[in-house]
N, C-alpha and C positions, 0 to 999 in steps of 0.2 A: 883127515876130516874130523871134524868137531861133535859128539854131542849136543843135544839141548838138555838141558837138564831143568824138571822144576821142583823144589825143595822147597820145602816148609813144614813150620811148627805149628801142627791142628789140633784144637781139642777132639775129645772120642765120637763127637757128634759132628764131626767135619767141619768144622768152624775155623779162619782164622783169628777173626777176632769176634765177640761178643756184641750183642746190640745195642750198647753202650760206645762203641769203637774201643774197651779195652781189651789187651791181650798180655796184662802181666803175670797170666797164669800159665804162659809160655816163656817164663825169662827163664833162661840154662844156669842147673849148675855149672860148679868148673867141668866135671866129666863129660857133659852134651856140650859143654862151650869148646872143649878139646876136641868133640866129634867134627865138631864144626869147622872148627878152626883144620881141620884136616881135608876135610870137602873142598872148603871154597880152595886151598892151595894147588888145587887143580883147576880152577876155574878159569882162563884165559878173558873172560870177555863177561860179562853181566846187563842182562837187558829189563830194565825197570819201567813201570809206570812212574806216571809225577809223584804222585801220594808213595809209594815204597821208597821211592828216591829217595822224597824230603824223608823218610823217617830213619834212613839209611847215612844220610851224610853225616850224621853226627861223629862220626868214625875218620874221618876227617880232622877235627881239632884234636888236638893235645889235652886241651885246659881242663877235661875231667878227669883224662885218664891215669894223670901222677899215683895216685893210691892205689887204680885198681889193681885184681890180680894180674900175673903176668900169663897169663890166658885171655884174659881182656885183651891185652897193651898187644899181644902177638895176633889178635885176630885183627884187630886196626892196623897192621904192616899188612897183613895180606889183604885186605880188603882196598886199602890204599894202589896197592900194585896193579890190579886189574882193571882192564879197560871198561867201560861203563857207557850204556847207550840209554837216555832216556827218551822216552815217546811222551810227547806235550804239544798240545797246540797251544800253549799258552806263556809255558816257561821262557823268561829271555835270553837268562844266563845260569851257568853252574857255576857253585861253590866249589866243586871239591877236583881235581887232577884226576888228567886221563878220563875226560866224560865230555860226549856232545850228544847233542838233542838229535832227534829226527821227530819232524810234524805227524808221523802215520807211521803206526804198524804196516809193513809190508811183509807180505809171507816170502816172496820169489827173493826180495832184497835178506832177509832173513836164511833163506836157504843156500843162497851165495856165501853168506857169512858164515856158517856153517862149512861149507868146501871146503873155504879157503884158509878155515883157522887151524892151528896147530896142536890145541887143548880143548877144553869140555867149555860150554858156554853155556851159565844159567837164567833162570828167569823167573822173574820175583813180582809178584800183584796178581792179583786175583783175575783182573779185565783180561791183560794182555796176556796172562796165561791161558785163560779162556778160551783167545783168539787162537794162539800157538797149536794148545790142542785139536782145535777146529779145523785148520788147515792143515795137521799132520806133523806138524814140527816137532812136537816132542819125543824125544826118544827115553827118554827113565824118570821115574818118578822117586821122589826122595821125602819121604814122609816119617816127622817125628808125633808120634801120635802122643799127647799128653792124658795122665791119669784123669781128664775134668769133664764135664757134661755142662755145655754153658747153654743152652735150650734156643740159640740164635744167633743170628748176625750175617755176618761177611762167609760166604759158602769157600772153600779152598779148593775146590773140585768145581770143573761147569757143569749147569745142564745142560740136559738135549746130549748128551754124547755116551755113544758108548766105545768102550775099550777094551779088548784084552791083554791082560796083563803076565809078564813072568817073573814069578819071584826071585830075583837075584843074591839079598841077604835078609839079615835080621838080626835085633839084639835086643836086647832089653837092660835097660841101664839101672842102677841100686836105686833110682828116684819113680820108679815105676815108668817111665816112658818108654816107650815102643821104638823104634827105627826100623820101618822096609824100604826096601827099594826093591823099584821094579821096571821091567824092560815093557815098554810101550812094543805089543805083536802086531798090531795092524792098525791101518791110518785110522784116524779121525773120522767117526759116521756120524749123524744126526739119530738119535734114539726115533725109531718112528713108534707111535704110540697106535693099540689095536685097529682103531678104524681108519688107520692110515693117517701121513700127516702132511699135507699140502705146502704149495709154497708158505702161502701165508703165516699158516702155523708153524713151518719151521723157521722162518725170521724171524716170531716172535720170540719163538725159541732161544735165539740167539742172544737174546738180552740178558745181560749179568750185568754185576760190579764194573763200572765204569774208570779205568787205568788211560786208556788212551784219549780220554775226551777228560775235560775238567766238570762237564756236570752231569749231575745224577741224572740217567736214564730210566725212560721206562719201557715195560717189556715191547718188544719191536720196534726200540730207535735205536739202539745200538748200529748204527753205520747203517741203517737200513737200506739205501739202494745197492752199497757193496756186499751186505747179509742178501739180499735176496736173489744178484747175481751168482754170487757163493753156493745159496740153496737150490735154485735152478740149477746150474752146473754138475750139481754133487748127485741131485738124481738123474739128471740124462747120463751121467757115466757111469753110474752105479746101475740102475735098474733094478725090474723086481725083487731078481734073486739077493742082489744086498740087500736089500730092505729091508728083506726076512732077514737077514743073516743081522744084522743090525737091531732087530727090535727087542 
């Protein structure tokens, strides 16, 4: 059985990218490019949103990489090898080998994959990592924390959720970036806030960065009939006592 794994490069204020959409304040030296290049080699299987895809294929062509280091050129074979799922209702075709679409995040088709695989499978975008967390699926967090304070943007963490976490490693690289990882200890709750948080309020909860739909949402349209199924659900099997244990 597989892992989920979600990994990323956040600035110290939990940002993946700034509210500009830049994030070149996350490009790796060679040493975090070698960290990396190390991770994904365990990666069997990678499940993207459209938006990480498209920023992801470029790894795919040849045509830039003649010059680069040979830490570049070695993360483009590994990245190439691994199977690649993206979620689009939109996208018609892939560019790049070893990659088919599915119309919808599924958690239950997700936890199959999971079963059935034979290595670690990661998962990259802000939205469908969201989801993942929400439903339980993730099992370790892999966070490169960068020296920067960019005061906004794209959040790398959801709300509404709380987690506890186990610290598995850490390092600190000559460029000042952080590396933890950490073991996801219990599923997926909805943070209930002091005066209680109803259905209503926890679908709206649910709204983030939008990976699995092509247009921006707002707070409670994120898949709203299957968010509010979800939120119904979560508290008739949980009950008071999570609640509390959750807030």
């Amino acid at each position: 059985m597989g892992k989920l794994i979600y990994a990323a490069n956040i600035s110290l204020d939990g940002f993946l990218e700034d509210e500009t959409g830049s994030f070149d304040w996350s490009v790796p030296d060679e040493d975090v490019h070698a960290f990396w290049n190390e991770h994904e080699r365990h990666i069997g299987t990678s499940l993207y949103g459209r938006r990480m895809y498209e920023t992801m294929r470029v790894w795919e062509s040849d045509d830039w990489l003649t010059n680069e280091p040979a830490v570049v050129r070695e993360y483009a074979e590994i990245w190439r090898d691994a199977e690649k799922v993206v979620y689009s209702s939109s996208l018609t075709d892939v560019s790049t080998a070893r990659t088919r679409i599915e119309r919808q995040f599924e958690p239950e088709a997700v936890r199959r994959l999971k079963e059935t695989s034979g290595s670690d499978l990661s998962i990259g975008g802000a939205g469908i990592a969201a989801e993942a967390f929400r439903y339980g699926l993730v099992d370790e967090c892999v966070l490169l924390l960068c020296p920067v304070l960019v005061g906004g943007g794209k959040p790398a963490l959801p709300r509404g959720v709380r987690l506890d976490l186990e610290l598995l490693d850490h390092r600190r690289f000559d460029n000042g970036v952080i590396y933890v990882r950490h073991a996801v200890r219990n599923p997926a709750c909805l943070k209930v806030h002091p005066a209680g948080l109803g259905v209503d309020d926890a679908v709206e909860s649910l709204a983030g960065p939008n990976e699995t739909g092509e247009r921006d949402l707002e707070p409670g349209q994120l898949l709203p009939e299957r968010g509010r199924r979800a939120v119904v659900e979560m508290h008739e099997r949980a009950g008071p006592q999570h609640a509390h244990d959750c807030a």
